[in-house]
N, C-alpha and C positions, 0 to 999 in steps of 0.2 A: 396861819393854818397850813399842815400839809396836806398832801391827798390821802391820806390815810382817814384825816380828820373829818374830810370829808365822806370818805367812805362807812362809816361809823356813821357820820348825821343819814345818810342813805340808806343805811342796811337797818336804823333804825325805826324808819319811817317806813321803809319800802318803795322808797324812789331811786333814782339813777344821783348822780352825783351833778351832772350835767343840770337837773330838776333844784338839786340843792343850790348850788350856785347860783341859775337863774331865780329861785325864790327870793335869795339872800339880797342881790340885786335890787329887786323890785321890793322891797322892803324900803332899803337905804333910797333908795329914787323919789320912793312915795315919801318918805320923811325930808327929802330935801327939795320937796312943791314948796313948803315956805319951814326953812330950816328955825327953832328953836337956837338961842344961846348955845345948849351944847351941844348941838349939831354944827353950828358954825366954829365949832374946838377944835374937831378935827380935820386936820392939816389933811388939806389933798391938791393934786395940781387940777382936775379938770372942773368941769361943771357941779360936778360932786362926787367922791369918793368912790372909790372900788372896793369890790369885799377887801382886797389884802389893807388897802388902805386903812377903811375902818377896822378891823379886826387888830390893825396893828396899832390905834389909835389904842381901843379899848386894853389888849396886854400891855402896852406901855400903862395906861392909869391904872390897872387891878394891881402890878408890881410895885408902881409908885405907892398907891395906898396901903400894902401889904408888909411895908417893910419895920421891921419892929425897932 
């Protein structure tokens, strides 16, 4: 995602981007207290994932599934 993208999730919500972000976070954090199978799919280096991390896990499999 770029910041554009994020400015869009913001403007459509009526939050700051910086709100997005930190939402996004605290989502992926709270799913990885005790990570499911597909949560443990996606490749990341730390404790667990960062938005770009996951976001780039998820566009890698929507491409991968999409392709005709």
């Amino acid at each position: 995602m770029n910041r554009s993208d994020y400015r869009k999730i913001a403007r459509k919500y009526g939050i700051t981007v910086k709100e997005v972000k930190r939402d996004m976070q605290e989502a992926i954090d709270s799913a990885y207290v005790n990570p499911n199978f597909h949560a443990r799919c996606v490749q990341y280096e730390g404790d667990k994932p960062t938005i770009d991390e996951f976001v780039n896990h998820i566009a890698r499999r929507i491409s991968t599934n999409n392709k005709f």
